[in-house]
N, C-alpha and C positions, 0 to 999 in steps of 0.2 A: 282315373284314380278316385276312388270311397274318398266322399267327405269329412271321412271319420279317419283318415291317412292324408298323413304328411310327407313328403317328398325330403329326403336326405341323400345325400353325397359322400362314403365312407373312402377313407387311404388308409391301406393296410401296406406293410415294411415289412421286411426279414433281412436281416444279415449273419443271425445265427444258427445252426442246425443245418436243417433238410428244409431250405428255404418254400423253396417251390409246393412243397406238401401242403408246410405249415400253410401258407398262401389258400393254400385248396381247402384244407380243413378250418379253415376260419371264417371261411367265404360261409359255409355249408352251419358253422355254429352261428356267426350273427341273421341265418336266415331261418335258423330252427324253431324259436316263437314264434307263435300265429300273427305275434305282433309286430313282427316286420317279414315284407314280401319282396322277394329279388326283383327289382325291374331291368336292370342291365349290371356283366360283367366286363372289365376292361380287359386287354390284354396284359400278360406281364411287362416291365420294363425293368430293365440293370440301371444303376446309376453309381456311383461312388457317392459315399457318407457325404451327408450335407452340415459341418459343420460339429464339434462335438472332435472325442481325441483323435491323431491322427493314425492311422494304420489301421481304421478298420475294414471287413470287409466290405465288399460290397453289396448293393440292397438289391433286393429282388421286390418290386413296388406294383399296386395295380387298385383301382378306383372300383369302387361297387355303385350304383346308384340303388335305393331304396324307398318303398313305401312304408311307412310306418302309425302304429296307432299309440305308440310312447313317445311320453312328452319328452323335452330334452334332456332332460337330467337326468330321466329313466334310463333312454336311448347311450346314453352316455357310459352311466353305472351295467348295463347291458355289454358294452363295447371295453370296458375292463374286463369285468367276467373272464369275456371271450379270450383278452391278452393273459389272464392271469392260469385260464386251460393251457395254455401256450406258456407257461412256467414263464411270462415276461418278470424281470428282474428292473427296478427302477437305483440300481446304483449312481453311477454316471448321466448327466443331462447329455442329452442327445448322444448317448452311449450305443455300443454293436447292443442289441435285442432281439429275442427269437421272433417277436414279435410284437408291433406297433400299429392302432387301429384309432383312429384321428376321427371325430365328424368334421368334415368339413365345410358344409350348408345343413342347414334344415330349414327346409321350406323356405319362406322371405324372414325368418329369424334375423334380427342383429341383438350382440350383446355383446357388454365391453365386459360379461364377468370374469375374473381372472382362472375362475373351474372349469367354463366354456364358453370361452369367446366365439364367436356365432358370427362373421362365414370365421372359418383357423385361420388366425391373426397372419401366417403366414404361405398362406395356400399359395396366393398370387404371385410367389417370386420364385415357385419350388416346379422345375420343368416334370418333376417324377410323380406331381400329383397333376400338374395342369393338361398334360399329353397323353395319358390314359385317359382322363376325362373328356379332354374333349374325342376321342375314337368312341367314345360310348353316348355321347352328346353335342354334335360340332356346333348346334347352337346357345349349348351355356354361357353364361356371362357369371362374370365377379366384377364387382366393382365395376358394372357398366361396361367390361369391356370381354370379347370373346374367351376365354380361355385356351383356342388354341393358339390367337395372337399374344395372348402371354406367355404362353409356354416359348414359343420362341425368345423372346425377349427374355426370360428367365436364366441365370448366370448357370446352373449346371445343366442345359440342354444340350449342348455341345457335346456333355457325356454322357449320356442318355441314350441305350441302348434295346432292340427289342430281344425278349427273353421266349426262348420258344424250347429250351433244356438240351437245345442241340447246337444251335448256331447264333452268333449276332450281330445286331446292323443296328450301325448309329440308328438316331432319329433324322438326322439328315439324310443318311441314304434312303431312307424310308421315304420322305418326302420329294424328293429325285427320283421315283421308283415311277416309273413306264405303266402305263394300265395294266400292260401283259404282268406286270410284276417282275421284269427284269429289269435293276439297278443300270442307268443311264451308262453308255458303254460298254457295256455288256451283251451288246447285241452278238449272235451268232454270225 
């Protein structure tokens, strides 16, 4: 990585529209400046709404890592933009949206501001950001500790499913999943 690039962590949500698109096309807009460079995508994951009214649908979630040469509040005002192409609406807090795009590190940043708390005040408890991430980085830490061992420990991991537009599997079966890639009893 250029000296002159910072290292960030994005989560991007859908639970509105044509989830999955939106996902793809957003990936493709936060990476269209010269001033931020894709280094890793996650896969998708499903989870059910993490707090916020009940009945919504459920999210289609997935972690980008990036390099960047915008400082944070650029990167930030950048990462609206992107939700706002995406006609995100901020009615409802933690409301259904077409689309939701978080930083959630930049670099070794901390900051308690309340516009951009720096790592997201709540990354570490959310299995839909910490289990995409760690598949794209199994040696990230937050808060000193691995992010895939907190995704486990995170209360909606248990619903936490992988998104491939066709079929899905806990994150538990995923982890019980055989090198061959067939789900433990499933043998032939």
């Amino acid at each position: 990585m250029s000296p002159l690039y910072t290292r960030a962590v994005i989560g991007l949500g859908s639970n509105l529209g044509e989830r999955s698109d939106t996902l793809s096309a957003a990936v493709a807009d936060i990476v269209d400046p010269p001033e931020v460079r894709l280094l890793a995508i996650s896969p998708i994951v499903q989870t059910k709404a993490v707090g916020g009214p009940a009945g919504q649908p459920d999210f289609l979630n997935m972690v980008v890592a990036v390099e960047t040469s915008l400082p944070p509040r650029e990167l930030l005002q950048h990462c609206h933009a992107v939700e706002q192409k995406h006609l995100r609406v901020r009615d409802v807090r933690w409301g259904p949206r077409t689309l939701d795009v978080d930083i959630i590190t930049y670099g070794d940043v901390v900051s308690s501001d309340p516009e951009l708390t720096l790592p997201h005040p709540r990354a570490a408890e959310r299995a839909f950001v910490l289990y995409p991430w760690s598949l794209i980085d199994p040696a990230a830490e937050l808060n000193g500790e691995r992010v895939g061992d907190l995704a486990v420990k995170a209360a909606d991991f248990a619903d936490l499913e992988t998104f491939d537009g066709f079929q899905s599997l806990t994150a538990r079966d995923v982890t019980a999943t055989h090198a061959s890639g067939v789900p433990e009893g499933e043998w032939p």
